[in-house]
C-alpha distance (Angstrom), angle and dihedral (degrees) to the residues before:
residue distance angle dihedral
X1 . . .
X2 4.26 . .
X3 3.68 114.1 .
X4 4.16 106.1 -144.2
X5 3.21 135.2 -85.0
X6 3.53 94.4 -71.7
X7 3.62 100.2 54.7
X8 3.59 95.6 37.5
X9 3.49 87.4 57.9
X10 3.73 100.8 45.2
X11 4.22 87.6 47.3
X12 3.36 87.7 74.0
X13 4.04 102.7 70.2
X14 3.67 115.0 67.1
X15 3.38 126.8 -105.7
X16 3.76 150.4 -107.4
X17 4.08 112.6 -109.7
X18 3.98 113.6 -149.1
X19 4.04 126.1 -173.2
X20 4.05 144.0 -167.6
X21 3.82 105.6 47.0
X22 3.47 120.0 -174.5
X23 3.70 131.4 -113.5
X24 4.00 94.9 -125.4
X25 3.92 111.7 136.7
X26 3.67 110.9 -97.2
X27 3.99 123.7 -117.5
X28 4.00 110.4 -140.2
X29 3.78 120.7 -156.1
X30 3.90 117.7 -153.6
X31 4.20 111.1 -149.8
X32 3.40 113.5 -114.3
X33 3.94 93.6 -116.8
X34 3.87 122.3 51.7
X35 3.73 115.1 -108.7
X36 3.98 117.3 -94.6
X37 3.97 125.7 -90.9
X38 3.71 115.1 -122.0
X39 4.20 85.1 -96.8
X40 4.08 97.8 59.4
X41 4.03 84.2 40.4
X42 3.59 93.4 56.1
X43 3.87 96.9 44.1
X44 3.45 125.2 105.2
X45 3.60 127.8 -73.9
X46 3.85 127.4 -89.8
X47 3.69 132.6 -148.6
X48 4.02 115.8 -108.9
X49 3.42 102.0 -113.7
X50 4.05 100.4 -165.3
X51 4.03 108.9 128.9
X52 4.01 90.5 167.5
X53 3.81 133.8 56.6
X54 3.99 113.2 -108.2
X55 3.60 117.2 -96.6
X56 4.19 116.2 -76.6
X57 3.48 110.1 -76.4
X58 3.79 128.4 -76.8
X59 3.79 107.2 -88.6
X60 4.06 125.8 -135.9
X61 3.98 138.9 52.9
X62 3.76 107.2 -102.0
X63 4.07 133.9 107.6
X64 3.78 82.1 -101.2
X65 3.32 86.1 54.6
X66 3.98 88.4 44.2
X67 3.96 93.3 54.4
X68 4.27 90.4 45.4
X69 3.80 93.6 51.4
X70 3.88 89.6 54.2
X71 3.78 91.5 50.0
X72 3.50 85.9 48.8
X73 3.56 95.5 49.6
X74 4.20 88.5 52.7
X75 3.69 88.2 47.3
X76 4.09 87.7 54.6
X77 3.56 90.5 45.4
X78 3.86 97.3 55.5
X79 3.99 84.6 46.9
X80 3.91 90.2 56.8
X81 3.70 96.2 44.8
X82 3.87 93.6 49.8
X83 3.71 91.2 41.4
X84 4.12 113.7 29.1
X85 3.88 82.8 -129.6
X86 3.49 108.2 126.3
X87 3.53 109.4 152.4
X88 4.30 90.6 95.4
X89 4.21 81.9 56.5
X90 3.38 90.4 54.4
X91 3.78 105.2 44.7
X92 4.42 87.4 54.1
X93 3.80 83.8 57.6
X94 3.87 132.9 69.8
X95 3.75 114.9 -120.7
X96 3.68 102.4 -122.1
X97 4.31 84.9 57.0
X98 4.07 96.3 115.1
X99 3.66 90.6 178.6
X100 4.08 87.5 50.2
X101 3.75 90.1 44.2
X102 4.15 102.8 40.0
X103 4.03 85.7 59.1
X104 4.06 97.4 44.7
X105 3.82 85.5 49.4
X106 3.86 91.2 47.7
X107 3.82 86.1 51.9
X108 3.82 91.3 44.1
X109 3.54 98.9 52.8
X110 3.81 97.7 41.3
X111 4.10 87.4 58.4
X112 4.23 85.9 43.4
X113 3.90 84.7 59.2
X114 3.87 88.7 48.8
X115 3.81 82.7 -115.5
X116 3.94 113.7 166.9
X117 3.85 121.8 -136.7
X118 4.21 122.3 -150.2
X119 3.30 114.9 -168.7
X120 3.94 132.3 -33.6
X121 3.69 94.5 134.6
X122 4.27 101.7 170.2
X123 3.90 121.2 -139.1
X124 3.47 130.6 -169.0
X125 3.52 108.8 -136.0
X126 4.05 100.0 172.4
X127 3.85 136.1 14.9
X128 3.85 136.8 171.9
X129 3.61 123.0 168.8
X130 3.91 141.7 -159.7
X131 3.44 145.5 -162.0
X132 3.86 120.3 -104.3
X133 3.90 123.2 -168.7
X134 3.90 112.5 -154.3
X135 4.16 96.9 -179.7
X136 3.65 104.0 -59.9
X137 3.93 86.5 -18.4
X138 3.38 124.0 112.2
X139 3.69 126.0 -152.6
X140 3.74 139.2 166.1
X141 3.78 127.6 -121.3
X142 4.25 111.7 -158.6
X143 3.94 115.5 -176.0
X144 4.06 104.1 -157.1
X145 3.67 136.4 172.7
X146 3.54 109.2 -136.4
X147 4.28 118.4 -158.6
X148 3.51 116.8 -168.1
X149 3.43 129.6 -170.5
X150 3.54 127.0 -129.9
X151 3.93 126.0 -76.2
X152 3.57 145.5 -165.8
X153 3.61 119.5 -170.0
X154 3.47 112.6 -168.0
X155 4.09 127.7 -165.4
X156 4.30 123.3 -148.0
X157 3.58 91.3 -115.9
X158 3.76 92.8 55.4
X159 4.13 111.3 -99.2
X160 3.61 111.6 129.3
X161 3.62 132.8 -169.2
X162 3.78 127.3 -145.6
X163 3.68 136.1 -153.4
X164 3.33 121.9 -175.9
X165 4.25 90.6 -160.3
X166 4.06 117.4 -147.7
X167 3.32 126.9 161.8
X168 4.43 126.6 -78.6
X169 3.19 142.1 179.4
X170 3.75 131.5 -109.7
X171 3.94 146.1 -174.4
X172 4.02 104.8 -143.2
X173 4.34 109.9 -162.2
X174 3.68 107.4 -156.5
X175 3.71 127.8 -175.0
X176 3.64 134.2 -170.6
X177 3.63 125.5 -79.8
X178 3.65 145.9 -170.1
X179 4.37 93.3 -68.9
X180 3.82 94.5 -7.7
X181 3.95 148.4 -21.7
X182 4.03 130.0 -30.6
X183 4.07 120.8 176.0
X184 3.34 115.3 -90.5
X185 3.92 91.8 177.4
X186 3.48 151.9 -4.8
X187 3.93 144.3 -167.2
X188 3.97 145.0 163.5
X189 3.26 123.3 -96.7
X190 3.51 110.9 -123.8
X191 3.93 108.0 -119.0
């Protein structure tokens, strides 16, 4: 199924490659809601509702850590897409993260337009996370299932763009920064 604008904007820049994980047992999170049926994924859209930035970022260097950054980052997103503000999406990221950067400047330019967004609002549904050693580097690998709702983005003169949302996976790379974790990259996961 099509991600929303966001993601389908950000799939299109290519993407960081990372090797050596570790073999350390991996911590799953469960979301606190249960994922949609097939009739609340099909419904209509709804309007983001966020007037506030999410909460400062989580805080420490651990896969715990890993797996709260990248809920974080989804909260973030949903905040920019109701609001056009993306300037709290882009501080969580690094600045060489294409993937981070192609969807904030999708968002960006649909607001410029005095586009409108309905709906689209992501939730993680599943995370687990892993070590990776890069040299003396260490970075964190987080596995997530990402459902999105659907979305209409529609244009002033007219053109409107439709995704029908679903649910995908993705490989988050996070890195450490300043008092805890930002995204340094992120991909599908091929199916």
């Amino acid at each position: 199924m099509k991600p929303s604008a966001l993601v389908a904007a950000a799939m299109t820049v290519s993407l960081l490659s990372i090797a050596g994980c570790s073999d350390d047992p991996e911590p799953e999170i469960a979301s606190p809601t249960a994922a949609p049926s097939p009739l609340q994924s099909s419904t209509a859209p709804t309007e983001p509702t966020a007037t506030a930035p999410p909460a400062a970022a989580p805080e420490g260097e651990s896969r715990k850590a890993a797996m709260a950054a990248v809920r974080h980052y989804f909260d973030l997103v949903n905040y920019a897409t109701a609001t056009g503000d993306i300037d709290p999406l882009r501080a969580s990221t690094a600045p060489n993260c294409a993937a981070c950067s192609g969807g904030a400047e999708a968002l960006d330019q649909i607001y410029a337009q005095d586009g409108e967004i309905d709906g689209g609002v992501a939730t993680l549904e599943r995370a687990s996370a892993r070590t990776v050693k890069i040299g003396d580097d260490v970075r964190y690998l987080v596995e997530a299932d990402v459902t999105t709702e659907p979305q209409v983005v529609t244009y002033p003169e007219g053109e409107v763009d439709r995704y029908p949302g679903g649910t995908v996976s993705y490989q988050f790379f996070l890195e450490p920064f300043e008092n805890g974790l930002r995204i340094l990259d992120w991909n599908e996961t091929p199916s």
